[in-house]
FINU-675326 format. One line per 8 residues: number of its first residue (from 1); their letters; for each residue x, y, z of C-alpha. Coordinates in Angstrom, 1 decimal. Layout:
BEGIN
NUM	A	X Y Z ~ ... $
***
This chain:
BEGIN
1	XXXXXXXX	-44.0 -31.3 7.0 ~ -42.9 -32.6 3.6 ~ -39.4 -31.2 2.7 ~ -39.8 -28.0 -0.7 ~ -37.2 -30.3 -2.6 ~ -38.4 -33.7 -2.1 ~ -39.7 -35.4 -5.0 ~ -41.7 -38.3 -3.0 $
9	XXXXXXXX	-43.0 -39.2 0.3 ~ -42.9 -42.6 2.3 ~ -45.4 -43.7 4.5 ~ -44.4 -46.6 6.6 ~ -46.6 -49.0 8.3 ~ -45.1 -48.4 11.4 ~ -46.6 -45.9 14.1 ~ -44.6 -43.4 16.0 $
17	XXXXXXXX	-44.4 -45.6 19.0 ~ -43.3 -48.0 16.8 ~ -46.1 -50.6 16.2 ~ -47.0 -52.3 12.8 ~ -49.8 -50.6 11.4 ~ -52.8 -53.1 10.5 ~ -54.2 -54.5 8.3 ~ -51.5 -56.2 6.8 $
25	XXXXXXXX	-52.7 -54.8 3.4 ~ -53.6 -51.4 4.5 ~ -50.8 -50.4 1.6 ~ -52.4 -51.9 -1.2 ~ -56.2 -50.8 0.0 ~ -54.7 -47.0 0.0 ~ -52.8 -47.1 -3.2 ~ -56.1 -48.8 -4.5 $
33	XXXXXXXX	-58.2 -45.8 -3.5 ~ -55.9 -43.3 -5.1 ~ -55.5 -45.7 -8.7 ~ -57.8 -42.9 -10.1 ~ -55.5 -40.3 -9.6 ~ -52.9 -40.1 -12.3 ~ -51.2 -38.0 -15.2 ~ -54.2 -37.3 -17.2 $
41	XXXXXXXX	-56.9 -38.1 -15.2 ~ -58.5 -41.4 -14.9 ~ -59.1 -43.4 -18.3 ~ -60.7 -46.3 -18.6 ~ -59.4 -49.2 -16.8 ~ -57.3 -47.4 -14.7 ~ -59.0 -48.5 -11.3 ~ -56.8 -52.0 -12.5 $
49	XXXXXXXX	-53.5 -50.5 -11.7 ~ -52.0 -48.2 -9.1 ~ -51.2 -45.0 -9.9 ~ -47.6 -43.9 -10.5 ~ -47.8 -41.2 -7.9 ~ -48.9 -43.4 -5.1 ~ -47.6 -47.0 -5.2 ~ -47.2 -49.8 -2.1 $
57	XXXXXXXX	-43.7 -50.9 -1.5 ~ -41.8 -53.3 1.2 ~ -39.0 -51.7 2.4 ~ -36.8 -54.0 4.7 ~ -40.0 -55.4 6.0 ~ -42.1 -52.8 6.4 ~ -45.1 -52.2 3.9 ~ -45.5 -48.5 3.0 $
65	XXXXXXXX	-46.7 -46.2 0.2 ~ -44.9 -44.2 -2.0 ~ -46.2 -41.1 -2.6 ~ -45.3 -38.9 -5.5 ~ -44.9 -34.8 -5.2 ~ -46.5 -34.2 -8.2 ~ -50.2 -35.6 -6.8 ~ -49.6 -32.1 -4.4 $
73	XXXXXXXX	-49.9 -30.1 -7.6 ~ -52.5 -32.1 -9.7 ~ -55.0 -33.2 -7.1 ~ -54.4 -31.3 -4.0 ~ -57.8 -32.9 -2.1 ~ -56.3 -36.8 -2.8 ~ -52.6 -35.3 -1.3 ~ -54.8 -34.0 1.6 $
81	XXXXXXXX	-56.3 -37.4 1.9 ~ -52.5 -39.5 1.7 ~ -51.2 -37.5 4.3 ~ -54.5 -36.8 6.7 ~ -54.4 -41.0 6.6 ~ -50.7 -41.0 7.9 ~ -51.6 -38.4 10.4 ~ -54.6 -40.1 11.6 $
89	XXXXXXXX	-52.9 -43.1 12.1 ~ -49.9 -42.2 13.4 ~ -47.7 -43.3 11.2 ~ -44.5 -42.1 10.3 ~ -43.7 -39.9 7.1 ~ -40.5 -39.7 5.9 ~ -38.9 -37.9 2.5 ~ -35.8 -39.5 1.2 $
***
């Protein structure tokens, strides 16, 4: 459960038993997926960067996405999709 008053959400690439989650590059392949979804809707181009509400990150070591709040409100299926990922694999979810 995401917290009312957080602002983003970290998925980490570790599961709850504490495995690395693979493929190495399963951060960059999700934030990929969700380049599309962005403030304003896709433009042209746009599948060349990440979106700003769902960006890969390293945090001490451990690849993970950052996922913004305000995709919740704008594209409630994609949020669906972040967090159904996490859940499906296990992994752990965390709000600053």
């Amino acid at each position: 459960m995401v917290s009312p008053s957080a602002q983003e959400v970290f998925i980490h690439g570790v599961s709850l038993d504490g495995k690395t989650f693979r493929p190495s590059d399963w951060a960059e392949r999700l934030a990929g997926v969700m380049s599309q979804f962005r403030p304003g809707g896709a433009q042209m181009g746009s599948h060349l960067s990440y979106s700003p509400w769902c960006v890969p990150n390293t945090i001490d070591g451990v690849k993970c996405v950052i996922i913004h709040i305000d995709l919740r409100e704008a594209e409630p299926m994609a949020w669906e999709f972040v967090m159904n990922f996490a859940r499906d694999n296990k992994l752990k979810v965390v709000t600053p």
